[in-house]
Backbone bond lengths (Angstrom), bond angles and torsions (degrees), N, CA, C in turn:
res aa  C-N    CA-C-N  psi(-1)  N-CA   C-N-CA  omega(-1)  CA-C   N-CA-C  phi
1 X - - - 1.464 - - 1.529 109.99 -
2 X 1.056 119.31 121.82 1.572 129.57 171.73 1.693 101.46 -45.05
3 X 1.106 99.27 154.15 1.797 116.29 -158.75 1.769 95.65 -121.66
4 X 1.409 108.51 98.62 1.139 108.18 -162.29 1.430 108.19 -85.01
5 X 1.897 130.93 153.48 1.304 116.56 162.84 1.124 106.70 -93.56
6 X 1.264 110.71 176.50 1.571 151.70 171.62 1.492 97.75 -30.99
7 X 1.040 123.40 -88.66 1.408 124.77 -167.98 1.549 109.41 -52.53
8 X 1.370 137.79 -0.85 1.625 123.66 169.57 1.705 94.39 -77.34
9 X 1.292 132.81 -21.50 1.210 133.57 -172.75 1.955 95.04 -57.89
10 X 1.229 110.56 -68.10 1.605 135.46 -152.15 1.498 90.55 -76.67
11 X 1.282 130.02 -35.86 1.831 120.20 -158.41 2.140 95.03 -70.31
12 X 0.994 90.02 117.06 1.563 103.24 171.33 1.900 99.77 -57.07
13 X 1.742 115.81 153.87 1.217 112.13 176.37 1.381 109.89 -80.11
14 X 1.169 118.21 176.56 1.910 135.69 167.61 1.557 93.04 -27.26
15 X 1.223 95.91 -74.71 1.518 102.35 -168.37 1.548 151.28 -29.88
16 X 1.968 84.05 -50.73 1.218 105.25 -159.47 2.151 81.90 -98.94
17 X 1.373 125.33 16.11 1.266 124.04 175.58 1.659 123.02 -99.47
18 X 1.355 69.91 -34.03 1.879 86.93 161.61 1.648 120.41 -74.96
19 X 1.432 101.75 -49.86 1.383 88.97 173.61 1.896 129.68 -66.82
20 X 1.103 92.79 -31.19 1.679 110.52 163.92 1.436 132.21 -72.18
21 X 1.884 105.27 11.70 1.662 100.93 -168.89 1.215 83.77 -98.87
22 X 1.540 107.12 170.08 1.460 119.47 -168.72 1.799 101.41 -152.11
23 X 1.244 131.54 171.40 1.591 116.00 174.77 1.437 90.74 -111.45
24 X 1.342 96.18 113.69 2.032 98.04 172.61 1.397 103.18 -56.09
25 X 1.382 95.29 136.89 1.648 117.51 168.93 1.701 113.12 -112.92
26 X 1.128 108.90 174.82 1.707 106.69 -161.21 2.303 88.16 -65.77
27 X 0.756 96.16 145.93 1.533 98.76 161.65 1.725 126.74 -130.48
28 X 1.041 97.79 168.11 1.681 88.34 174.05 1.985 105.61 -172.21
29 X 1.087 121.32 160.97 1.302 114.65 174.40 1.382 134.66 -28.35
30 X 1.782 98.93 -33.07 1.399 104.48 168.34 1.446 140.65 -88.84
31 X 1.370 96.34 -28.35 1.683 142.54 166.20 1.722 112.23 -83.04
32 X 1.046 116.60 89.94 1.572 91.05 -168.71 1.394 94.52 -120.14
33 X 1.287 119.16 151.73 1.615 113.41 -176.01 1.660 91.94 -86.37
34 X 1.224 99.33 148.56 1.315 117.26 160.02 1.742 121.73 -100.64
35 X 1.325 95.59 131.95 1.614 117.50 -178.84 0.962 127.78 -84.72
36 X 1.848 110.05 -55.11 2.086 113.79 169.68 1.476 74.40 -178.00
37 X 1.142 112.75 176.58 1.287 163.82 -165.17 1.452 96.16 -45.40
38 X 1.190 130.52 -36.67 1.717 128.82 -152.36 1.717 86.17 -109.10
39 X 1.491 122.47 -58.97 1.696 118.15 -154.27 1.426 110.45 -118.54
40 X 1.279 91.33 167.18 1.611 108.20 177.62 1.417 114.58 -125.65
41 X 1.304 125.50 134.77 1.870 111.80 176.90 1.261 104.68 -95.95
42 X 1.565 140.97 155.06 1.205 135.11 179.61 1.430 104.00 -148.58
43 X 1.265 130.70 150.09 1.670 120.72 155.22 1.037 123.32 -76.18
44 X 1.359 137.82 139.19 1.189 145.42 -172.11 1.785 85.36 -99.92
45 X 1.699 100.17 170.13 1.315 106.80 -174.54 1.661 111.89 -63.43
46 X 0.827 137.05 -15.93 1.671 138.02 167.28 1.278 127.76 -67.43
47 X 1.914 108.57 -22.70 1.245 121.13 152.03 1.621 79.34 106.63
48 X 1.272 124.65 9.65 1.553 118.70 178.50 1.826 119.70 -83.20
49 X 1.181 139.13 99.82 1.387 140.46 161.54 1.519 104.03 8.36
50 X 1.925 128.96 128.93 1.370 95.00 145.82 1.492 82.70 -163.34
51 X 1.075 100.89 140.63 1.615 113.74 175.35 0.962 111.14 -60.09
52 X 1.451 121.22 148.58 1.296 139.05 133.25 1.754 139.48 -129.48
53 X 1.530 101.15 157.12 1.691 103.13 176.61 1.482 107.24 -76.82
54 X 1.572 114.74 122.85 1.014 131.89 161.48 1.520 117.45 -59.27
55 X 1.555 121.77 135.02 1.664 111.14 -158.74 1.305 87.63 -71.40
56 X 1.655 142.75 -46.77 1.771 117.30 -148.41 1.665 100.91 -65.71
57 X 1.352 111.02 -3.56 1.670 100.27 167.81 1.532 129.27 -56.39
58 X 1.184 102.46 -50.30 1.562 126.45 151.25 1.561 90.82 -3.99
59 X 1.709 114.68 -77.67 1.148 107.49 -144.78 1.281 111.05 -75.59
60 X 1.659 120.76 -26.47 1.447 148.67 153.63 1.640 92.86 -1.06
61 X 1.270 107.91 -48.72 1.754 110.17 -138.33 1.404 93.32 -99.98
62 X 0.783 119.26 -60.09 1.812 131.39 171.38 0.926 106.82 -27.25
63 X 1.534 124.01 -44.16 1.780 130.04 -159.39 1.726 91.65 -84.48
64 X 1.620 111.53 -50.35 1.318 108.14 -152.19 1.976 104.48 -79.01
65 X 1.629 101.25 139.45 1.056 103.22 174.68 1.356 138.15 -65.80
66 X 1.340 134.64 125.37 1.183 137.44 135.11 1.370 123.28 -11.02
67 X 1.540 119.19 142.41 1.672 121.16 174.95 1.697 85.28 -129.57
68 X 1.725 87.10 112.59 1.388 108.60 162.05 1.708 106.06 -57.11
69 X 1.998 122.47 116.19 1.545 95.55 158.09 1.990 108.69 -94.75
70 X 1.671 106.09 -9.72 1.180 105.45 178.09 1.391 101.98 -141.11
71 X 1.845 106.15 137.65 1.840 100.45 -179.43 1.375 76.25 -158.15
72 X 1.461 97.23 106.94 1.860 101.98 169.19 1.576 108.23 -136.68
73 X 1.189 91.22 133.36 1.563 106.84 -164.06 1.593 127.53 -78.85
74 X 1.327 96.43 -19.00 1.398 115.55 169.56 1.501 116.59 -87.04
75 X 1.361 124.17 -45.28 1.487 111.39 162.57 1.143 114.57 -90.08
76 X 1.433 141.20 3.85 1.323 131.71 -159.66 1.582 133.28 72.58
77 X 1.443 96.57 -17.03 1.544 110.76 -168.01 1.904 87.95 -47.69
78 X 1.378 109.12 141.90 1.880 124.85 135.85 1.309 121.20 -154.30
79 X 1.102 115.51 136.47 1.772 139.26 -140.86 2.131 89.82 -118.12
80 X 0.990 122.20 77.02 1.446 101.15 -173.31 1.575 115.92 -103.02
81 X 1.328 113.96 151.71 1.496 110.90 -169.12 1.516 108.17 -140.80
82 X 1.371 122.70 150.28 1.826 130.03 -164.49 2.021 76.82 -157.63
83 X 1.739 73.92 108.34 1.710 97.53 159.88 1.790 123.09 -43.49
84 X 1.224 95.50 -44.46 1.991 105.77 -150.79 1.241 99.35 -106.01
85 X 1.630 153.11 -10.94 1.575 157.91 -146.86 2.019 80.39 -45.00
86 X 0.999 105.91 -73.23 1.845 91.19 -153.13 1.554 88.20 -97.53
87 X 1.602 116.90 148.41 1.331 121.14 137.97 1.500 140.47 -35.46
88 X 1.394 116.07 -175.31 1.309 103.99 179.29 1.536 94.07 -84.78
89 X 1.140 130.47 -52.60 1.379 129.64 -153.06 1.714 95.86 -82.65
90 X 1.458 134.64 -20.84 1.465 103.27 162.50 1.848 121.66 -72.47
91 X 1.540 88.94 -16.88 1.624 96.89 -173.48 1.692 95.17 -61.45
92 X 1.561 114.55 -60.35 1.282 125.09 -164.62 1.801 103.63 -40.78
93 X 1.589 113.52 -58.71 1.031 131.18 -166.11 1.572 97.24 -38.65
94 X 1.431 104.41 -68.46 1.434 109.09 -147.88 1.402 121.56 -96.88
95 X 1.486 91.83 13.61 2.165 117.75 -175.58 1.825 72.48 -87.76
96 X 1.351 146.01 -51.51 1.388 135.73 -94.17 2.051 82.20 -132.20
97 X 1.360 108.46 -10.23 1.662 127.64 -145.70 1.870 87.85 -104.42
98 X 1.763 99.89 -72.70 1.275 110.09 165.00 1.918 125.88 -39.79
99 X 1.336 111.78 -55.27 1.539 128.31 -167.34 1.763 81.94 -55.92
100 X 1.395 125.31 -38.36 1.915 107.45 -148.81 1.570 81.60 -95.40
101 X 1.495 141.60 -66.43 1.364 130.36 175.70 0.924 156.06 -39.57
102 X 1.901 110.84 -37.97 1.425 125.55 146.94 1.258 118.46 -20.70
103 X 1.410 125.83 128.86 1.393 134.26 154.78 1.713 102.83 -97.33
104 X 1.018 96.78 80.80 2.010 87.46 177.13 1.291 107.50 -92.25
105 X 1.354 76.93 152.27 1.404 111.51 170.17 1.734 130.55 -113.04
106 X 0.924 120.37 -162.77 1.517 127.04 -170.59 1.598 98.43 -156.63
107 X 1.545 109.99 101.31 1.890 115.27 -176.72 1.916 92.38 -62.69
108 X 1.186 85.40 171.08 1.602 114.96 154.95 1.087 120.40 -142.19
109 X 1.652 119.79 178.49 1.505 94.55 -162.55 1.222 83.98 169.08
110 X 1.585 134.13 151.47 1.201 143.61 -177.94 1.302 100.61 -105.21
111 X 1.962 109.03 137.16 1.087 93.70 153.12 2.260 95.65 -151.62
112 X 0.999 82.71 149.53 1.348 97.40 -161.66 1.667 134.77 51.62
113 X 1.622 93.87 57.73 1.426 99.08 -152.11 1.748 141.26 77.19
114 X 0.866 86.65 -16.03 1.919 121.27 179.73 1.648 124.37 -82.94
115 X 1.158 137.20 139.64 1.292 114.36 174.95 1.413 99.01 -116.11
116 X 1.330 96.45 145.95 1.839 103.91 -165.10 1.737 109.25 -114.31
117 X 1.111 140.69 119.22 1.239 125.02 149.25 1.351 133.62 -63.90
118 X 1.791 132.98 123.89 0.860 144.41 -128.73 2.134 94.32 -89.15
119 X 1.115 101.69 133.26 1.815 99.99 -168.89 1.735 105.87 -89.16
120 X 1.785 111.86 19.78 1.167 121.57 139.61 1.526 134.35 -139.36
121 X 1.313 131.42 175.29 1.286 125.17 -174.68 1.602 110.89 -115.14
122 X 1.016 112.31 160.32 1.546 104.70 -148.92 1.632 89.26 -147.97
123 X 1.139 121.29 153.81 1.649 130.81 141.87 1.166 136.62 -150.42
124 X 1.342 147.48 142.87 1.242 131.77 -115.52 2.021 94.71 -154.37
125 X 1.048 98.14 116.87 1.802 118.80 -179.35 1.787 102.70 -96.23
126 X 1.571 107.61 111.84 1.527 82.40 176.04 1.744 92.28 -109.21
127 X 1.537 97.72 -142.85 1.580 124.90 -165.48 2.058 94.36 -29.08
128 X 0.881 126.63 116.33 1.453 131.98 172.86 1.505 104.12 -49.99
129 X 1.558 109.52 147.06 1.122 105.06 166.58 2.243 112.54 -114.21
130 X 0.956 96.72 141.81 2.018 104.22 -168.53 1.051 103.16 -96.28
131 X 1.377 124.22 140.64 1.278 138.41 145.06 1.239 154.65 -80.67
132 X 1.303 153.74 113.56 1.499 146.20 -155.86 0.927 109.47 -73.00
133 X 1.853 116.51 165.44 1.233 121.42 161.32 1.566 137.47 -38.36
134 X 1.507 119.62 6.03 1.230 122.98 -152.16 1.820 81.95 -135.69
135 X 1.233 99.39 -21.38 2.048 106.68 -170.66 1.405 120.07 78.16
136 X 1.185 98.98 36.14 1.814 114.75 -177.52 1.274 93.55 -110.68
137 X 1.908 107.08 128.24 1.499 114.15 -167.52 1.666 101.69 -67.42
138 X 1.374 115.80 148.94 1.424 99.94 153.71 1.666 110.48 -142.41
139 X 1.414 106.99 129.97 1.437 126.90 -147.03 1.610 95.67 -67.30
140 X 1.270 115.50 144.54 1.470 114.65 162.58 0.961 93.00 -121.23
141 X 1.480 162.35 7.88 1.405 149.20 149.82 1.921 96.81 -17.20
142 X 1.739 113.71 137.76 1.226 137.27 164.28 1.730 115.94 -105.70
143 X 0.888 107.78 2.72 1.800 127.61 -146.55 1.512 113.28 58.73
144 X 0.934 151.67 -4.35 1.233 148.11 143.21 1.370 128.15 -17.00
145 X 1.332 99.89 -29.99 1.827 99.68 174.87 1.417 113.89 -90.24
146 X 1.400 115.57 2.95 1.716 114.74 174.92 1.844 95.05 -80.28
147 X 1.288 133.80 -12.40 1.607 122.23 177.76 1.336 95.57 -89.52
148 X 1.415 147.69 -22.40 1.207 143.17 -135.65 1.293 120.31 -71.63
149 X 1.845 131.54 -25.45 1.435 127.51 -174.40 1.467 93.68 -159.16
150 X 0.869 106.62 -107.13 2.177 128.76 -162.59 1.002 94.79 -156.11
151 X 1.393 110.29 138.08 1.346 151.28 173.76 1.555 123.04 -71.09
152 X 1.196 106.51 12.67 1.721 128.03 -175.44 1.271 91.60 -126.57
153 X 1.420 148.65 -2.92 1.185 123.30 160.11 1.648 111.79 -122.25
154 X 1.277 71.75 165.11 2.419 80.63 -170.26 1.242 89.67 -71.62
155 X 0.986 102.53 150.92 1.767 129.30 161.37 1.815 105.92 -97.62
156 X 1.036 112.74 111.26 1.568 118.53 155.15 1.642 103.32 -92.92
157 X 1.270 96.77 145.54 1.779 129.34 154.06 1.270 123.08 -101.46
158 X 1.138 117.50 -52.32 1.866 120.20 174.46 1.092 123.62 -57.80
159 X 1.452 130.59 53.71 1.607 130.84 176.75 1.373 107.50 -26.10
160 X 1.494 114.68 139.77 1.542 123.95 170.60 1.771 94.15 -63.68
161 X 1.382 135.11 143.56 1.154 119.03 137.68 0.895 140.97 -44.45
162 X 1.849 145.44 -27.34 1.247 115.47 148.41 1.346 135.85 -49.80
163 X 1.519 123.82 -37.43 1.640 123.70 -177.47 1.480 97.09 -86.00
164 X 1.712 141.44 4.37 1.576 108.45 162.83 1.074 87.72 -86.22
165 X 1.699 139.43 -44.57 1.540 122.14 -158.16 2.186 109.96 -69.42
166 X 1.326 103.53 -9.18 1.251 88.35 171.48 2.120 107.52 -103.38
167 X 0.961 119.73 3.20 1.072 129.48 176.15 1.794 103.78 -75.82
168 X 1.465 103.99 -61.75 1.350 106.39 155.59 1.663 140.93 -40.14
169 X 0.636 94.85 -30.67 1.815 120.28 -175.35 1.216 85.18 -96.28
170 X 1.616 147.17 -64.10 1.978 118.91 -168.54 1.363 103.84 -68.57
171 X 1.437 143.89 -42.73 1.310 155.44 146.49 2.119 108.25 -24.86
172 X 0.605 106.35 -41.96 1.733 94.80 170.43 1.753 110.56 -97.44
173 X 1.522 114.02 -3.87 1.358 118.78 -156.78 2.220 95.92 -109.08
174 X 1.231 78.90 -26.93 1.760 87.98 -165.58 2.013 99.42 -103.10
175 X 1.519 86.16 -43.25 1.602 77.84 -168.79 1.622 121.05 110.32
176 X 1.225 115.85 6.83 1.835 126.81 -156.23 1.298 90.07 -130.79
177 X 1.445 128.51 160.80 1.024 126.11 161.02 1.349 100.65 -113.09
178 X 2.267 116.49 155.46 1.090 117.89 -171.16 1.696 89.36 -147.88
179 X 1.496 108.20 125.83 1.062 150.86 -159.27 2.003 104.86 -117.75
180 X 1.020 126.43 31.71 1.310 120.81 -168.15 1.583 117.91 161.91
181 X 0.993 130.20 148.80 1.432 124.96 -160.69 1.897 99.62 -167.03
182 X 1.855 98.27 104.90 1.520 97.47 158.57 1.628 116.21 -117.32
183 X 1.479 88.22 136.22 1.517 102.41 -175.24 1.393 109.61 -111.26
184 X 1.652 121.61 122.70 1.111 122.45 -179.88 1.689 103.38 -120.79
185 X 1.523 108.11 132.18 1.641 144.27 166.33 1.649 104.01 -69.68
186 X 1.100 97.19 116.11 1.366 119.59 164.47 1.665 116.09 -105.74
187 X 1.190 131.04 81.00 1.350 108.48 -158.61 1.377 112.56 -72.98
188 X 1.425 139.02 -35.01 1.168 158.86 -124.17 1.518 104.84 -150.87
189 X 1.928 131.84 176.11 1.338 129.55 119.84 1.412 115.47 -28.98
190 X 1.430 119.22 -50.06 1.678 114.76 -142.32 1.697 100.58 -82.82
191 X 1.344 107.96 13.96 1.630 99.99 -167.55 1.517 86.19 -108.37
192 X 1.233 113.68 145.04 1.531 127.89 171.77 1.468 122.04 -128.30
193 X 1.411 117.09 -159.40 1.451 136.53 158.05 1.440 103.95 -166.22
194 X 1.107 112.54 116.84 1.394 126.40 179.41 1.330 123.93 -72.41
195 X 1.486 160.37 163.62 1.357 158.66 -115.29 1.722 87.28 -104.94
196 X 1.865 100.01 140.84 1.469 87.30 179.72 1.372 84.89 -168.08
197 X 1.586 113.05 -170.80 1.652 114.95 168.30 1.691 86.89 -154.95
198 X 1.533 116.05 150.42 1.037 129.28 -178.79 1.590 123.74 -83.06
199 X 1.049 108.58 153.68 1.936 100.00 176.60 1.317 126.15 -84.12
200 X 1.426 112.14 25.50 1.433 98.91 -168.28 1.720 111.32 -93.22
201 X 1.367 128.81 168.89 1.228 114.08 -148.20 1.532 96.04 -102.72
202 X 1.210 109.07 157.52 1.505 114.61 -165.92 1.170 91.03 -79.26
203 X 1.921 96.37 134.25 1.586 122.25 163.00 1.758 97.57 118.66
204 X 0.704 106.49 3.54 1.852 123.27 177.39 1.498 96.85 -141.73
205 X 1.871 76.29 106.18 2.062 103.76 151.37 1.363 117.17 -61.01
206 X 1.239 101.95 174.67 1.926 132.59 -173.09 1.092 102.52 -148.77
207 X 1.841 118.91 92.71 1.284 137.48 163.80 1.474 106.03 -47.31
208 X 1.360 136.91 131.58 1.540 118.31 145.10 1.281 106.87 -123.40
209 X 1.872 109.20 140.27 1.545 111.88 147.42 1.092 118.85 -126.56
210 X 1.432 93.66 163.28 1.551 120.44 -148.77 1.460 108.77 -103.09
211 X 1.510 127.99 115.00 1.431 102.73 -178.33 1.695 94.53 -128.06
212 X 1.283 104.85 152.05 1.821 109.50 151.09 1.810 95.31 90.61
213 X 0.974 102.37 -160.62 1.965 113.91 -179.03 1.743 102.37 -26.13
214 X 1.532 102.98 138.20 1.506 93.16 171.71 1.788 108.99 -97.99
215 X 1.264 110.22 146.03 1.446 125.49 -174.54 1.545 125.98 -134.32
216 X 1.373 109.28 114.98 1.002 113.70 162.93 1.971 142.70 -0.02
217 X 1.224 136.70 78.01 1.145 123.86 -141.86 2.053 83.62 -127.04
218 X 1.687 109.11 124.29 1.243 99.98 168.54 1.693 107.88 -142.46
219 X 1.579 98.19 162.19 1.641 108.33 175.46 1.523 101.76 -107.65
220 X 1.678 89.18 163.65 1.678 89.16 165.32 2.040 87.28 -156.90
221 X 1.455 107.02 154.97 1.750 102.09 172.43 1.245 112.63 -53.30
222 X 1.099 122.11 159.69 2.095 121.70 154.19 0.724 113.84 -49.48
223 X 1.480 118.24 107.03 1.243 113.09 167.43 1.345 132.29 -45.80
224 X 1.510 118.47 164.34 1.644 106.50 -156.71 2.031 75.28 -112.78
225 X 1.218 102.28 173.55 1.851 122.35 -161.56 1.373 87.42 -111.81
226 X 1.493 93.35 139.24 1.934 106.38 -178.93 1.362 86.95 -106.11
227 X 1.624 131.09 111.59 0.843 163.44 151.30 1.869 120.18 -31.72
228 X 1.594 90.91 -64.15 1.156 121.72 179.60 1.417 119.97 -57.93
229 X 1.179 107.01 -29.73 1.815 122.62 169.09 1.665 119.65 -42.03
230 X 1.505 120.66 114.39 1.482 119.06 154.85 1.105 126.22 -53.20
231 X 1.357 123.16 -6.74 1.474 125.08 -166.49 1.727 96.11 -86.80
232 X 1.222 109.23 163.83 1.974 129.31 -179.31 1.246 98.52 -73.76
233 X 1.595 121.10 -36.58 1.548 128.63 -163.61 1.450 100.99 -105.48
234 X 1.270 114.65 119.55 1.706 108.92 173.82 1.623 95.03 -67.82
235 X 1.143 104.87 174.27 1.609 122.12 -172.88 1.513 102.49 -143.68
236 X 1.321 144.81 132.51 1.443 172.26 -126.44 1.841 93.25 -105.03
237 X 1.181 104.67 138.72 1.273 89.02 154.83 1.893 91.29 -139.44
238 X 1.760 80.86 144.86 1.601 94.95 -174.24 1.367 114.53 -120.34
239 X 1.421 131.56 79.21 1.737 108.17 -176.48 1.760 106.13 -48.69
240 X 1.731 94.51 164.40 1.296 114.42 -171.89 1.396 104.26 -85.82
241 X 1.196 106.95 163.87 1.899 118.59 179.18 1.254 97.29 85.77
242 X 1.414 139.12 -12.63 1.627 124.03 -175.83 1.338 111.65 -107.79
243 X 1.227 111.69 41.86 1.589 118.16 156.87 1.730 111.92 -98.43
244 X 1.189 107.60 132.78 1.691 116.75 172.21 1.152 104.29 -94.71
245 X 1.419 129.55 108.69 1.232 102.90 165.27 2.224 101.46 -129.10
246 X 1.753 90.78 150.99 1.884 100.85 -176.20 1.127 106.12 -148.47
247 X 1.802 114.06 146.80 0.950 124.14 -147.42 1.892 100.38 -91.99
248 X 0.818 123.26 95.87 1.514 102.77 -176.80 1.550 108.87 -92.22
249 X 1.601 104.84 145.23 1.284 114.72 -160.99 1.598 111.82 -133.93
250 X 0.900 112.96 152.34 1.410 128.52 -162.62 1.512 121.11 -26.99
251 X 0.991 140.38 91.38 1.352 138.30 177.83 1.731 106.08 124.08
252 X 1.066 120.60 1.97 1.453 131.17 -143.13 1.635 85.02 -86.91
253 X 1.714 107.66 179.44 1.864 118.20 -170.05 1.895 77.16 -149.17
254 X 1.557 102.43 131.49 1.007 116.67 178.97 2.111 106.24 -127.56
255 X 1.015 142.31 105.88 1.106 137.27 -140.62 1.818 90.96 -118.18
256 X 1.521 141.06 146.60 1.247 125.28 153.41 1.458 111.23 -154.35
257 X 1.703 110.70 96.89 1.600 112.04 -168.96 1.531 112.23 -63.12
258 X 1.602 95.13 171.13 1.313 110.60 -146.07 2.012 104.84 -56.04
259 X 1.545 116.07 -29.45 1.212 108.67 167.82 1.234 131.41 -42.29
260 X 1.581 107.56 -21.98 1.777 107.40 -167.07 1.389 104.03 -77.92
261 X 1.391 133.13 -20.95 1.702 120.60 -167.51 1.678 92.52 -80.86
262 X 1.047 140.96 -26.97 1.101 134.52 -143.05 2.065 97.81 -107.06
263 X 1.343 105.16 -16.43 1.325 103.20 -175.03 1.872 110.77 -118.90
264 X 1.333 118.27 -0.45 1.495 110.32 -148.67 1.925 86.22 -167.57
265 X 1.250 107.72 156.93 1.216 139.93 -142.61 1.502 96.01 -132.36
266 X 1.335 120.41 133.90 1.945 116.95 166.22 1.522 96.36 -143.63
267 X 1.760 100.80 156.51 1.464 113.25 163.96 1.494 100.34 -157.61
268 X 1.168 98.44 -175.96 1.606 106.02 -164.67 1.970 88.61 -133.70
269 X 1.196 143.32 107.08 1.073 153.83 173.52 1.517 135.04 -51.56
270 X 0.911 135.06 123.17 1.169 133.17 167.19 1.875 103.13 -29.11
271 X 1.165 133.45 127.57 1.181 120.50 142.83 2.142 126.37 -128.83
272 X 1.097 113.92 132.65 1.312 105.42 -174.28 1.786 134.08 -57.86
273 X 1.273 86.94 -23.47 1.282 126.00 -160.51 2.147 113.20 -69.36
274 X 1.475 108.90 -32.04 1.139 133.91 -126.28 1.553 76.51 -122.66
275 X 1.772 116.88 129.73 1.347 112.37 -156.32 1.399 86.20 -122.45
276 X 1.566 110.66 -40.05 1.769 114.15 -156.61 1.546 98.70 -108.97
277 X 1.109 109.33 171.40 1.703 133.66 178.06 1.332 116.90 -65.95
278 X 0.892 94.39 161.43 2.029 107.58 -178.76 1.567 113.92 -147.39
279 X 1.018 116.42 144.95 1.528 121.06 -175.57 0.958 97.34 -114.28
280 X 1.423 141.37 137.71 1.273 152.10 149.84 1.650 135.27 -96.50
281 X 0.913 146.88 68.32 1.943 140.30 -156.92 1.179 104.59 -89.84
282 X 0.965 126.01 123.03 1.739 151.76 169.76 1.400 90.77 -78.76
283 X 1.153 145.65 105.67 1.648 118.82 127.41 1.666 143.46 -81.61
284 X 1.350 112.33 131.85 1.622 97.14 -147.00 1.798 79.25 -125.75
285 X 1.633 99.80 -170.93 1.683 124.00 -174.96 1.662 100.73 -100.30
286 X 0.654 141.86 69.77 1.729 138.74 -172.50 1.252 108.90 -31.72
287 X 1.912 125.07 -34.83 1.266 104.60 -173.09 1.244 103.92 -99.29
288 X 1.129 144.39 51.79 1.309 147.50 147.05 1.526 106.93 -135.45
289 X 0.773 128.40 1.49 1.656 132.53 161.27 1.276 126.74 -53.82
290 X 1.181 129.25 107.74 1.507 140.89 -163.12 1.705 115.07 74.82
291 X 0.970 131.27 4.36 1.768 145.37 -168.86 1.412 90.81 -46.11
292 X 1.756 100.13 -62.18 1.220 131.46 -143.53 1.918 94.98 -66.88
């Protein structure tokens, strides 16, 4: 099977190119050509093309519904998901923004006495750092970001401008504030994340977007502990049929409030099938990150 790149993901079809051509007209910051409904192209001072989200989109999103995959009333758990959050060309932008800035890494991590290298690469943006009127950084670090992840991965401060302006945008869209951003590389099928639940403290969501190859994304409850076991290691017991699993696809908004770490289980699967990369961004609260 031909080993597809990255960009067959992002290239719009025949179809949908025709309907989207337009005759460029002169543009400029003030003048901006319009594309469809979601973007705007503008020149930046270099005279270089670059999209942007128009703010009444904002409201675009607000209006458009959510697809509950979990809304349970007894634990609180809800898992919410919106197909379309970025375009193709913000996806493209900022799949293409991330890949050159990333400092990745590769975690390690013990597990059964063992040290394991992690079968994805990840990199991790915490508390932002701002700049003055003059463009001299000035740190808001509290020390708080020394609890924030593992110590095997770099910490960046200098958000690319595309991921603070979309950090901003889930933050006016959700209502939470998010202080931290992990992005995990999937290059392949063969890259995973195995069954887990996150530390963040209940009552604080975990934005995710989805960029590039679509991949497999499923839940299952916590498993409950077989007690009864001779073994040193309890072992899970999981009845069957209670796996969730959805395909999230490129540009997609994956939402899961703070009830879900505490009741439900996620991984991202091995799949064979799956040739090109995927970006994934967590945005989380840094100062409640790891508390738990």
């Amino acid at each position: 099977m031909k080993r597809k790149s990255i960009t067959d993901f992002f290239n719009a079809s025949p179809k949908k190119i025709k309907q989207e051509s337009r005759e460029l007209l002169t543009s400029s910051a003030e003048n901006p050509i319009l594309i469809n409904d979601e973007e705007e192209i503008i020149l930046n001072e270099n005279n270089e093309q670059k999209f942007e989200l128009k703010k009444k989109n904002l409201h675009h999103h607000r209006n458009q519904e959510f697809t509950f995959i979990l809304n349970e009333k007894d634990t609180g758990v809800q898992v919410r998901y919106m197909e379309r959050f970025l375009s193709q060309r913000e996806s493209k932008e900022l799949f293409d923004c991330l890949m050159e800035k990333c400092e990745w890494t590769s975690p390690k991590y013990n597990m059964y006495g063992k040290d394991v290298v992690s079968k994805r690469k990840v990199a991790f943006f915490g508390k932002p750092i701002t700049r003055n009127e003059t463009d001299s950084v000035v740190d808001t670090n509290d020390g708080s970001v020394s609890r924030v992840y593992n110590d095997m991965v770099k910490l960046q401060r200098d958000w690319p401008e595309p991921l603070l302006n979309l950090k901003k945008r889930l933050e006016e869209l959700i209502g939470e504030k998010y202080e931290a951003a992990l992005i995990n590389r999937y290059d392949d099928g063969d890259d995973l994340i195995g069954w887990h639940a996150d530390r963040e403290a209940s009552g604080f969501s975990i934005a995710s977007v989805s960029l590039g190859a679509s991949r497999d994304f499923q839940l299952r409850p916590m498993p409950k502990q077989n007690t009864n076991s001779s073994n040193t290691t309890q072992s899970p017991i999981q009845k069957k049929g209670e796996i969730i699993t959805k395909s999230l696809e490129n540009g997609c908004l994956l939402i899961m409030n703070g009830a879900t770490q505490k009741h439900y289980q996620h991984c991202v699967p091995k799949r064979k099938g799956v040739l090109s990369a995927r970006l994934n961004i967590t945005f989380r609260d840094i100062n409640v990150y790891g508390q738990n």
